[in-house]
C-alpha positions in Angstrom: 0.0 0.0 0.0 1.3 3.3 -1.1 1.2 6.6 0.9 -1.6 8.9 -0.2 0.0 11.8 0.6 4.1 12.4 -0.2 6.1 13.4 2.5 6.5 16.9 1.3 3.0 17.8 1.6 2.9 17.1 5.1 3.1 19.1 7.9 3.5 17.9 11.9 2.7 20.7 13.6 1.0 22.2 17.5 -0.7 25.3 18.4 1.1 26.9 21.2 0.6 29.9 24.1 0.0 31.1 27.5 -3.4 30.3 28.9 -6.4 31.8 27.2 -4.3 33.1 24.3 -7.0 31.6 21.9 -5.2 28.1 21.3 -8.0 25.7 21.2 -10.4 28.2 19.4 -7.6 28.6 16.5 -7.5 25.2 16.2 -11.8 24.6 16.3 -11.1 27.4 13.0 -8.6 25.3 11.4 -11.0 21.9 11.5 -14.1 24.2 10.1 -11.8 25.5 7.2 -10.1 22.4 6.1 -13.8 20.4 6.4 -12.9 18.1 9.2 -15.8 19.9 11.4 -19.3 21.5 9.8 -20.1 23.4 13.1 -17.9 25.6 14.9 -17.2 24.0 18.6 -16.7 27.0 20.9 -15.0 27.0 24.2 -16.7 28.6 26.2 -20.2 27.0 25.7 -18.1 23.6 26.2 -18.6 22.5 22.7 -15.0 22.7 21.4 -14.1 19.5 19.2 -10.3 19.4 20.8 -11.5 20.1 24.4 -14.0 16.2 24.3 -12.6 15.7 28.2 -15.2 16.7 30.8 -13.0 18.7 33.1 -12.1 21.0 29.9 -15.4 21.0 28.6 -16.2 22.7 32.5 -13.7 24.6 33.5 -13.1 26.1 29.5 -9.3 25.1 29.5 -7.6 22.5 27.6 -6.2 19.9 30.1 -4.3 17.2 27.3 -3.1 17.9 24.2 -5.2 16.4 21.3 -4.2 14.8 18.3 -6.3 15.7 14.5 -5.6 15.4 10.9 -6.9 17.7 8.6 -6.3 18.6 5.1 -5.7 21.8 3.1 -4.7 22.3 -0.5 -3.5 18.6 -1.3 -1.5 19.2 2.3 -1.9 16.7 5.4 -2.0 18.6 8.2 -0.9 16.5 11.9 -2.2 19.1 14.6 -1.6 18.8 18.1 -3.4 21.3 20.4 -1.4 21.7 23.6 -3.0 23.6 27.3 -1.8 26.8 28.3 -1.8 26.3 32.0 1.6 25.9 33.6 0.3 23.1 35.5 0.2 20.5 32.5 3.5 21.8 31.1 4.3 18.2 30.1 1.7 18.0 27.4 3.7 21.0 25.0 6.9 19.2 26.1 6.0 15.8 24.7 4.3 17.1 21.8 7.2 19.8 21.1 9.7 16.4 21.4 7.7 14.9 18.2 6.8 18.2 16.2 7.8 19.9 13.3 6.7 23.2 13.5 4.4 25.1 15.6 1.8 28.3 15.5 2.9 30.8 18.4 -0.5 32.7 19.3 -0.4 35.6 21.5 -3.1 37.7 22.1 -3.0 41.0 20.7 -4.1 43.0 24.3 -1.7 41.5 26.6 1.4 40.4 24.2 3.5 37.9 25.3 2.6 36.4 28.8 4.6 34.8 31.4 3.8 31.2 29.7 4.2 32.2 26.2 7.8 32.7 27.5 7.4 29.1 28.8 6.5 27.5 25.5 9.0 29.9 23.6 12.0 28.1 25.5 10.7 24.9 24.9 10.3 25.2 21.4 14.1 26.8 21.1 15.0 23.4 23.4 13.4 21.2 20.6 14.7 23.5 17.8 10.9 24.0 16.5 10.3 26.4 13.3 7.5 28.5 13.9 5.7 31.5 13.2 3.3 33.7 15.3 -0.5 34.2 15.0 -1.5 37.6 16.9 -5.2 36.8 17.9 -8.2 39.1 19.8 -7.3 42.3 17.2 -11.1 42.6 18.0 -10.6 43.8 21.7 -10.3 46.7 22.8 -6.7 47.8 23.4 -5.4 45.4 20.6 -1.9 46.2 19.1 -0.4 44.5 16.4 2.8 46.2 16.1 3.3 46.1 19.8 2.5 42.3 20.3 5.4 42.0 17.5 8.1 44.3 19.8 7.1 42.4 23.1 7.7 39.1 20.5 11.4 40.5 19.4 12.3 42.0 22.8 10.7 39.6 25.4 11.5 36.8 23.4 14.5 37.7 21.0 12.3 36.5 18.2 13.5 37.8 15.1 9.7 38.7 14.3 8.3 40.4 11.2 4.9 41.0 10.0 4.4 38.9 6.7 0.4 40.4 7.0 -1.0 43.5 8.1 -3.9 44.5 9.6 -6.7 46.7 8.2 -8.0 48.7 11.7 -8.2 47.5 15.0 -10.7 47.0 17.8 -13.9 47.3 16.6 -12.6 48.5 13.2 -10.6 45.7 12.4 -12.3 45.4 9.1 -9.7 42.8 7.2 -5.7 41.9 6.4 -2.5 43.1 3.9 -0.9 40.1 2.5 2.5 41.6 1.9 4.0 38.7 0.2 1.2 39.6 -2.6 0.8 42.6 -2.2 -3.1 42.4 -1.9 -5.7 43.4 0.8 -8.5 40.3 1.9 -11.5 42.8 3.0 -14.0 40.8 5.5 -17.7 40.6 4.4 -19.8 41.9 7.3 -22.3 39.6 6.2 -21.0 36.2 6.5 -20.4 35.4 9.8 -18.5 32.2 9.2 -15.9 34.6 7.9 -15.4 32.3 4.5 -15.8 35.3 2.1 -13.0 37.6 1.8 -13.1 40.3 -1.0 -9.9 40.0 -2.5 -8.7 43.5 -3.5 -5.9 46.1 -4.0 -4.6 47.6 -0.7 -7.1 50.8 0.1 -4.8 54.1 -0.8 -4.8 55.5 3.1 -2.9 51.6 3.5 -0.3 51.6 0.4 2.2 53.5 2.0 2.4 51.2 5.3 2.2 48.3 3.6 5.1 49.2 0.9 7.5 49.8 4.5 6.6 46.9 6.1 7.3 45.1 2.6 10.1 46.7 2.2 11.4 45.8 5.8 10.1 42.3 5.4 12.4 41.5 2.0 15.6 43.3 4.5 14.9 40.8 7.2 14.7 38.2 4.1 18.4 39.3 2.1 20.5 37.3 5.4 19.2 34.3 4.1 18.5 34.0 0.2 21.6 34.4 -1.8 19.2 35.3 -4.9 16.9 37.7 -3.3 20.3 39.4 -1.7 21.3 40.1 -5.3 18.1 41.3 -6.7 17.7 43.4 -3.9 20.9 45.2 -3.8 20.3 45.6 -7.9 16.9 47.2 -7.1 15.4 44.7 -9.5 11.8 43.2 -8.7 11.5 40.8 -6.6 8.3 38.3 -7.4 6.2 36.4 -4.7 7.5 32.9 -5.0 11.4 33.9 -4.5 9.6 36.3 -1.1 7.7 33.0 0.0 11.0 30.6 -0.7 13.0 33.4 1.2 10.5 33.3 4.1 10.5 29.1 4.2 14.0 28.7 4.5 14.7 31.6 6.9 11.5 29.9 9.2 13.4 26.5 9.0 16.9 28.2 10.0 14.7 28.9 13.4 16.3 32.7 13.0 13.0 34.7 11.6 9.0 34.7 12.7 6.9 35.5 10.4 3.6 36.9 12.4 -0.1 37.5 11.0 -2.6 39.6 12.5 -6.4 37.9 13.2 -9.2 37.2 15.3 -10.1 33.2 15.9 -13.4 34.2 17.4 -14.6 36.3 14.8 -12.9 34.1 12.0 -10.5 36.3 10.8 -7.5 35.6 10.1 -7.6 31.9 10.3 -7.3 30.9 6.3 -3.6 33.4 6.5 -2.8 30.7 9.0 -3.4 27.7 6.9 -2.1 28.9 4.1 1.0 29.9 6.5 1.6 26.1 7.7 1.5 25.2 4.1 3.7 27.9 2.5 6.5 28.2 5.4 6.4 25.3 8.0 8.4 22.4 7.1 8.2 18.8 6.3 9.6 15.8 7.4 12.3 16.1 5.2 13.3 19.6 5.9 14.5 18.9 9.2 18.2 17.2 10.4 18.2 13.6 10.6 16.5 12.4 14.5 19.7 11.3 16.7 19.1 7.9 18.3 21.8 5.7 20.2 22.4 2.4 19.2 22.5 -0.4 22.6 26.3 -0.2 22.1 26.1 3.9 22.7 27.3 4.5 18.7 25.0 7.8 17.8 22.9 7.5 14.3 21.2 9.8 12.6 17.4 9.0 11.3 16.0 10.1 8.3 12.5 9.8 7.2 12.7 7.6 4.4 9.7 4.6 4.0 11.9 2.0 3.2 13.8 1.8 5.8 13.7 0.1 9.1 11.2 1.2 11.4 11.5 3.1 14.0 8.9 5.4 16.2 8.7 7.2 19.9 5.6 7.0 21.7 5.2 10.1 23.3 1.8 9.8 24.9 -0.4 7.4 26.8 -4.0 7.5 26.8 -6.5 4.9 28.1 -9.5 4.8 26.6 -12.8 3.4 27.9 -13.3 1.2 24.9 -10.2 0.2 23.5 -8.0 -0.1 26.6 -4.7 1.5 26.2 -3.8 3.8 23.7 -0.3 4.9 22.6 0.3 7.8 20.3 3.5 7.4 18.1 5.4 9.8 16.0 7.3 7.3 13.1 10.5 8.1 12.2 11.3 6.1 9.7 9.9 2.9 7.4 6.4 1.9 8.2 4.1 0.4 11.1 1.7 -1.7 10.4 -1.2 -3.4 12.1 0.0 -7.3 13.0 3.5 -5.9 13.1 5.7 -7.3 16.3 7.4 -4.3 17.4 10.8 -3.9 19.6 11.1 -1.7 22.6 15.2 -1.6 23.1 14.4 -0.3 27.2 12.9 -3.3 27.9 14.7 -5.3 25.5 10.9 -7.2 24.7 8.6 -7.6 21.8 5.3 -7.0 21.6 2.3 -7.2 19.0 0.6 -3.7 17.6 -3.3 -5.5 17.2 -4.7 -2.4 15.7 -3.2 1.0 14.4 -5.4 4.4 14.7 -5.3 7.7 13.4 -6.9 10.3 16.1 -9.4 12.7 15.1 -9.8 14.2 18.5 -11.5 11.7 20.3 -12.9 10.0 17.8 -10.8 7.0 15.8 -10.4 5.9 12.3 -8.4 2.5 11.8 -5.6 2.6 9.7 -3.8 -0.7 8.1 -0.3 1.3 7.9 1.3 4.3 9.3 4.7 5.8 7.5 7.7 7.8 8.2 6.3 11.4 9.5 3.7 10.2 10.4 1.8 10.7 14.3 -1.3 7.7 15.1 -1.8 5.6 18.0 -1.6 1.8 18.9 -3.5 -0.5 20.5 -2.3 -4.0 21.8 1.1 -3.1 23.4 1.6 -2.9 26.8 4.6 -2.3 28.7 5.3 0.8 26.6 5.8 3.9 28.7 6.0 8.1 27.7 9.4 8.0 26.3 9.9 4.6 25.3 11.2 4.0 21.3 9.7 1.2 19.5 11.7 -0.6 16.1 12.4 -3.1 14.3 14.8 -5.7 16.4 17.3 -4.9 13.6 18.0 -1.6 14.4 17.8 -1.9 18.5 18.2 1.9 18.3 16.7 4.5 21.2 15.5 8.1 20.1 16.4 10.6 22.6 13.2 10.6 25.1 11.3 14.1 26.4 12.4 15.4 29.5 9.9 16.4 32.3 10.0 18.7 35.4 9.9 17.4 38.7 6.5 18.0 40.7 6.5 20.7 43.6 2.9 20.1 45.6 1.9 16.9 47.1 -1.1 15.7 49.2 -2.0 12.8 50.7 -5.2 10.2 49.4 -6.8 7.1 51.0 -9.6 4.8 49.6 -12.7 5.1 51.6 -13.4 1.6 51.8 -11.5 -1.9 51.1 -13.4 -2.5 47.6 -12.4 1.2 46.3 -8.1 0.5 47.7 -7.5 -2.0 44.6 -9.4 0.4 42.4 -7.5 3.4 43.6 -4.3 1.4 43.4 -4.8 0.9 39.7 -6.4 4.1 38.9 -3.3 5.6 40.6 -0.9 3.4 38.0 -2.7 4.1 35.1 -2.9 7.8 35.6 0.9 7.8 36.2 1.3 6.2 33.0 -0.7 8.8 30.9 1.3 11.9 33.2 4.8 11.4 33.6 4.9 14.5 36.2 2.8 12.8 37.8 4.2 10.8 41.1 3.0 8.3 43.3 4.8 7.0 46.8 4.0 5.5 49.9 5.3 7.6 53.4 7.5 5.0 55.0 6.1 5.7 58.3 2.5 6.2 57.9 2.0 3.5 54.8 -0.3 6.5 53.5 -0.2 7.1 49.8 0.9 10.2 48.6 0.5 12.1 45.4 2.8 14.7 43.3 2.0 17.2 41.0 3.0 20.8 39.1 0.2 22.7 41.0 -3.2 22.8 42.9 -4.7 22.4 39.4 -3.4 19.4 38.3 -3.8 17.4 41.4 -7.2 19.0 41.3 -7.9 17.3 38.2 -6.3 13.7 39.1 -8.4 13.9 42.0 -11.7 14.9 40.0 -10.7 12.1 37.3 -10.4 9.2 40.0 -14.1 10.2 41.1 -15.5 10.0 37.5 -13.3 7.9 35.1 -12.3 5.2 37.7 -15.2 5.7 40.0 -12.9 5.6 42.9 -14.3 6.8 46.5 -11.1 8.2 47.9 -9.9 11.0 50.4 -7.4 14.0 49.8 -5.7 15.5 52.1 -4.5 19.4 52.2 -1.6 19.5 49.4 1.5 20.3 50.6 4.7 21.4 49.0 7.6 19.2 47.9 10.5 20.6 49.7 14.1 19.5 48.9 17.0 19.3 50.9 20.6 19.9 49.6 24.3 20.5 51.4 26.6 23.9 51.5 29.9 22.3 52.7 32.3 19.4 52.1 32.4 16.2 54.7 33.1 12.2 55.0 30.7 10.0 56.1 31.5 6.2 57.0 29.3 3.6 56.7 29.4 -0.1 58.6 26.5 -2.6 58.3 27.6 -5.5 60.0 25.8 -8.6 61.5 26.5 -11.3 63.4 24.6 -14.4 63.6 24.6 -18.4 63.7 25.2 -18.8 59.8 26.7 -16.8 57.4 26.8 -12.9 58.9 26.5 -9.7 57.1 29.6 -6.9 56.3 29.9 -3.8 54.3 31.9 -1.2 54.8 32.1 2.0 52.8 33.8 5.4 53.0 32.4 8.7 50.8 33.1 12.3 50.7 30.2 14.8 49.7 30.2 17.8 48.1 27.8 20.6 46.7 26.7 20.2 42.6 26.0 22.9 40.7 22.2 23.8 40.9 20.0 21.7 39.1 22.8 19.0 39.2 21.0 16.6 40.8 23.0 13.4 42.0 26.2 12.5 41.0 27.9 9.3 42.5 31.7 8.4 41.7 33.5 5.9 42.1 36.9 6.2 43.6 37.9 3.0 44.9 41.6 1.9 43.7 43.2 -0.8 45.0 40.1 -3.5 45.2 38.9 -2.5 48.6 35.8 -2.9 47.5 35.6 -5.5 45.2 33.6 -3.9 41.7 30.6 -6.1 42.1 29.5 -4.2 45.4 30.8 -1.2 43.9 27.1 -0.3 42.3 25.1 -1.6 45.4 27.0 1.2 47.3 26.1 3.5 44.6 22.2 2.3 44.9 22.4 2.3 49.1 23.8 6.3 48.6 21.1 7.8 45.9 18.3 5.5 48.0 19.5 7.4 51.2 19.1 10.6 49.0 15.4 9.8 49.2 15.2 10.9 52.4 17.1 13.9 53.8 18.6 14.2 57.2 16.8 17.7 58.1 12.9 16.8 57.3 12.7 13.7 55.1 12.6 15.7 51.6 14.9 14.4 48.6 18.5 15.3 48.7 19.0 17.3 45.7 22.3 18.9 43.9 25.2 16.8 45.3 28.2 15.0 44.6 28.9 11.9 46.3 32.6 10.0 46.2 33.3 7.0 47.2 36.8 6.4 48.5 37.3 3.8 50.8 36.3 0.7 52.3 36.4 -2.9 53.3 34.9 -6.1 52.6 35.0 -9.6 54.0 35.5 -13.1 51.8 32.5 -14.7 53.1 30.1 -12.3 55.0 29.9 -9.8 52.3 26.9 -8.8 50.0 25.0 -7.1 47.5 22.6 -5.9 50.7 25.1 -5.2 53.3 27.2 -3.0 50.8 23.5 -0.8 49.9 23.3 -0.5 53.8 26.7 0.6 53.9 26.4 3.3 51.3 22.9 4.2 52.9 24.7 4.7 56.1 27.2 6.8 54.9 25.4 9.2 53.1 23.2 9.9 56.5 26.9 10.7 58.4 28.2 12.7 55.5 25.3 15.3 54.6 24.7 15.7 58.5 27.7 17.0 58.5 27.9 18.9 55.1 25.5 21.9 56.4 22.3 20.5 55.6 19.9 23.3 54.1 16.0 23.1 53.1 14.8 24.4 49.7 11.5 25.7 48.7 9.9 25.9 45.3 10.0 30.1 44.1 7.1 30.6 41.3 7.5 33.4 38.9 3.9 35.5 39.2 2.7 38.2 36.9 -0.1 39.6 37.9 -2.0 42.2 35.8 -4.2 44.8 37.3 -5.6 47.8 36.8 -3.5 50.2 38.3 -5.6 51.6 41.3 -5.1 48.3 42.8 -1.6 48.0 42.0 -0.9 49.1 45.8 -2.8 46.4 47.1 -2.0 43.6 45.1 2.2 44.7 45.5 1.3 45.1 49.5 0.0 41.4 49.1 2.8 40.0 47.0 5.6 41.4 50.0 3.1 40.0 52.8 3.5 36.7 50.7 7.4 36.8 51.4 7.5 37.9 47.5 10.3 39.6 45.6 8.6 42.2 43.1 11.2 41.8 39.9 9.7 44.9 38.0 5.9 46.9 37.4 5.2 47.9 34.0 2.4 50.2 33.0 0.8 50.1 29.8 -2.8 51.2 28.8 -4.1 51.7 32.9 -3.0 48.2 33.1 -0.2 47.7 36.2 2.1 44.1 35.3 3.8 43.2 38.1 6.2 40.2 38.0 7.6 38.7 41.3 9.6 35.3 42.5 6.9 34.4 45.3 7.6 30.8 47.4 4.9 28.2 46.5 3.9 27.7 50.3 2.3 31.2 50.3 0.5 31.0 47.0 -2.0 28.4 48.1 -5.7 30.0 47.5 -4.0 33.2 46.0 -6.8 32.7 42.9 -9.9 34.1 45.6 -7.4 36.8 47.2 -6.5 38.4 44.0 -9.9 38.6 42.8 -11.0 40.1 46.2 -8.6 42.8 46.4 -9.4 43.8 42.8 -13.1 43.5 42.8 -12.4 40.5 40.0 -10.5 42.7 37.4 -6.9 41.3 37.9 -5.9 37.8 36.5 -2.5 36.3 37.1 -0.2 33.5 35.9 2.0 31.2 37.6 4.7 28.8 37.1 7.6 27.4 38.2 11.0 29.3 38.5 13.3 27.9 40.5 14.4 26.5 44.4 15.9 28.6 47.2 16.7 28.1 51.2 13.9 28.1 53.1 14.4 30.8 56.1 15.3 30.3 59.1 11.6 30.9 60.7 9.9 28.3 57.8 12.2 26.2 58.6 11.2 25.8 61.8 7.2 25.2 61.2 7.9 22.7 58.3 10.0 20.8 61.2 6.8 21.4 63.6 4.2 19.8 60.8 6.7 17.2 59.6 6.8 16.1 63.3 3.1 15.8 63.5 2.5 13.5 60.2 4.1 12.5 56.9 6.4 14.9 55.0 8.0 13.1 52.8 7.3 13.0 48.8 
């Protein structure tokens, strides 16, 4: 069976911004245009074809991302709609890790917001082409131009208008195409906004749009030899060398091309489309995927259907009627339904027993997948987030999606005995789908405890146990996920020695410990010379040292940011073992990082808040009562930003307070920034709690 669309007519591509930016309605436009949808699904009245979870259809967020495939001008479009909230960060990470390009969207009031700096870095981590749709030009205070200098000076986005817009606000009557040079006037009459009156730019326009033009083809000369020359030789330059010019500089991930629009009033939209066609690439455009061979040799992957097949499965999804569902991005050859697949991490084979293409939630079975191509599989099951599946042949692993570490916990318990096996595998399975997701058991009280990125997201995991798995549980209060790290240098020993009738137990072990560099983690090395410690106890000390990492000496928290040495030791002919060694190295770490000036850390969360600025006073007085560090207040349009680094452990419930003290007409964002010591008067109530029940995560 031959592919029905070549390679170079397809695009892989996600739709990307802060909260509320106008994500999910951009994409609702995209399905209408290209015919996958005949009715517009709107957000906010919970209709949205992308948003099919409850919880999104509710609260009028998008919670996962959601797979579709449309098609536009003999193009196959891949789309993956991605949240906005900080709290499911992890969904535009994994779908960044198997993209081609994406659509920026900012919103033409506010510019670029705290998380649209979020998703930005991701997408420069994944070295994602993309260009920028500014959406809401029909509010009031939208900007264009200035949405484009937050986009260059925020982000150091090389970003350039390649439409314009015809008014704003209320006025924003239609767009300037400047690579043709033509104005698209909206027809007041059709409301689906399909009928555009294609005509020459109006004459109070021609002068604006010839600059920007003209500015446009500058920003184009630094990367098209041929339009460089023409240019310089003041010779004409035609719209297909302006559109190849604006392709390759997109690809080079050095230029943003940005259109003007309105997703709500369907405006806009079709520039988009046309946008992903014209300057996005395919497959084939991008460097060949680096993946490490079982022997650590480094190949390069290029998307070519003949070849040996390999994919990453960068999502799992269970599904009420299929079971388990895991969506795939191939690589290279093709995947077919009945094809025994090879997962080099577990070094096992398993069967794919059917192969889907995702239309939202809805499925369409597929006999064959090939290289480029994103579609889910049913059948296998120990595949995890992460995991690369191939032919035996190649035994090759792509380079997996990283993921943050949570910062909130909170305890849960099954109300009754039937619902503890439920929650147990409701628990597993949701930590399968949400690799920031974390599930432990406190060593002391046996009570389960679970880990998230934010009040939101355990709110949701909570809320999905209840309907999904019908699971009668209760939560405790959540609580923040601390870590503990060292300031100085020290030794530690560690003996674990037994004595009884039979054969006795003896490990001895020696280590020195030392700060990391922040965000480290934990580094273990291995010292030993001589044959102290014989090399098969060697990694059982290693294991007994990052195991007594799990627990800190101050509170219980992980032990983050440290380097651990192992220098000396002993060992004994017959009483040694693999255990007494891990007890050894478990030992020695407690010694060491008591005396290596423990320290607690806290997680800091970058806010922005944006109010109007007669409540600026209150909400700053708030932020400092918070133990908050402002970073900067900008006012623009009566509108107060104020950015701060505020400690997690204050911010619980800050969504009622803000609203209070602003009568409802501030809105903030949140997200993640970075750990710092906890002071000296925290310190001493998370000690006081600690000591009253479980702390540890």
């Amino acid at each position: 069976m031959s592919r029905s669309t070549p390679l170079e007519r397809q695009r892989n591509f996600g739709i990307m911004a802060h909260i509320d930016a106008g994500k999910t309605t951009t994409t609702e436009r995209i399905l209408y245009y290209t015919g996958v949808s005949h009715k517009i699904g709107e957000v906010h009245d919970g209709q949205a074809t992308m948003d099919w979870m409850e919880q999104e259809q509710e609260r009028g967020i998008t919670i996962t991302s959601a797979a579709t495939t449309c098609f536009w001008k003999n193009h196959r479009l891949n789309i993956i709609d991605t949240p906005g909230h900080v709290d499911f960060t992890m969904e535009v990470e994994r779908s960044l890790r198997v993209l081609d390009g994406a659509v920026a969207v900012f919103c033409a009031v506010a510019g670029v917001q705290p998380q649209s700096e979020t998703v930005w870095r991701q997408m420069d981590k994944y070295r994602v082409p993309r260009i920028a749709f500014v959406n809401k030009m029909d509010r009031t205070g939208a900007n264009f131009m200035g949405a484009v200098e937050d986009i260059r000076t925020k982000l150091d986005g090389n970003a350039h208008p390649i439409c314009l817009n015809i008014g704003a606000e209320e006025n924003f009557k239609g767009i300037i195409d400047l690579v043709r040079m033509r104005a698209y006037m909206y027809d007041e009459t059709d409301k689906d906004g399909i009928r555009l009156n294609d005509i020459a730019i109006p004459e109070n326009e021609r002068e604006r749009a010839t600059r920007f033009r003209l500015e446009l083809i500058e920003a184009l000369v630094d990367f098209d030899d041929t339009l460089a020359e023409k240019y310089l030789e003041g010779r004409e330059i035609c719209e297909p060398e302006i559109r190849s010019a604006i392709r390759k500089a997109t690809i080079s991930l050095k230029f943003i091309g940005v259109i003007p629009g309105s997703a709500f009033k369907n405006r806009g939209v079709q520039m988009i489309v046309d946008a992903i066609v014209d300057y996005l690439p395919n497959p084939c455009d991008l460097p060949p995927m680096p993946a490490f061979k079982s022997n650590g040799d480094e190949i390069g992957l290029e998307p070519n259907d003949a070849a040996k097949m390999s994919a990453l499965a960068f999502k799992i999804m269970y599904d009420p009627y299929v079971g388990k569902l895991v969506f795939c991005r191939v690589y290279t050859g093709q995947l077919r339904k009945g094809d025994t697949v090879y997962n080099p991490r577990t070094r096992k084979t398993e069967r794919v027993s059917r192969l889907v293409v995702m239309k939202a939630n809805a499925r369409e079975d597929i006999e064959v997948a090939y290289s480029g191509d994103i579609c889910a599989i049913v059948g296998v099951k120990g595949v995890v987030t992460g995991d690369t599946i191939c032919d035996r042949s190649l035994d090759a692993q792509l380079e997996p999606p990283s993921f943050p570490e949570p910062v909130i916990s909170m305890s849960i318990e099954p109300n009754s005995k039937a619902d503890q096996e439920n929650l147990s595998i409701a628990l597993q399975r949701l930590a399968e789908e949400d690799p920031t997701f974390k599930i432990t058991t406190d060593p002391d009280t046996q009570q389960t405890l679970i880990a998230g990125m934010g009040e939101l997201h355990l709110e949701i995991i909570r809320d999905r146990l209840f309907r999904e798995f019908k699971v009668g549980a209760t939560s405790g209060k959540p609580r923040i996920a601390y870590r503990e790290t060292i300031t100085g240098n020290a030794e530690g020993e560690g003996k674990f020695i037994r004595q009884s009738g039979g054969r006795g137990q003896y490990g001895h072990a020696v280590i020195t410990l030392e700060p990391g560099e922040k965000g480290s983690g934990a580094q273990v090395i291995n010292q030993i010379v001589g044959g102290v410690i014989p090399k098969e106890y060697i990694k059982p000390v290693e294991e007994g040292i990052l195991e007594g990492a799990q627990n800190g000496v101050l509170v219980g928290y992980p032990v983050v940011d440290f380097a651990a040495r192992i220098i000396d030791g002993s060992f004994h002919e017959v009483d040694s073992s693999e255990m007494a060694f891990r007890m050894a190295g478990i030992f020695a770490f407690k010694e060491a990082m008591r005396k290596a000036k423990p320290i607690l850390l806290e997680p800091i969360m970058k806010v922005e808040v944006q109010t109007p600025e007669e409540y600026q006073g209150d909400i700053v007085g708030d932020l400092n009562r918070r133990r908050g560090q402002i970073q900067s207040m900008d006012n623009k349009h009566g509108l107060c930003t104020v950015t701060a680094f505020v400690p997690l452990e204050t911010m619980f419930g800050y969504a009622t307070d803000v609203r209070s003290l602003s009568k409802g007409r501030a809105s903030y964002a949140m997200e993640p920034s970075h750990f710092a010591q906890v002071p000296a008067a925290v310190l001493a109530q998370v000690t006081t709690s600690a000591a009253k029940g479980p702390a540890r995560m």
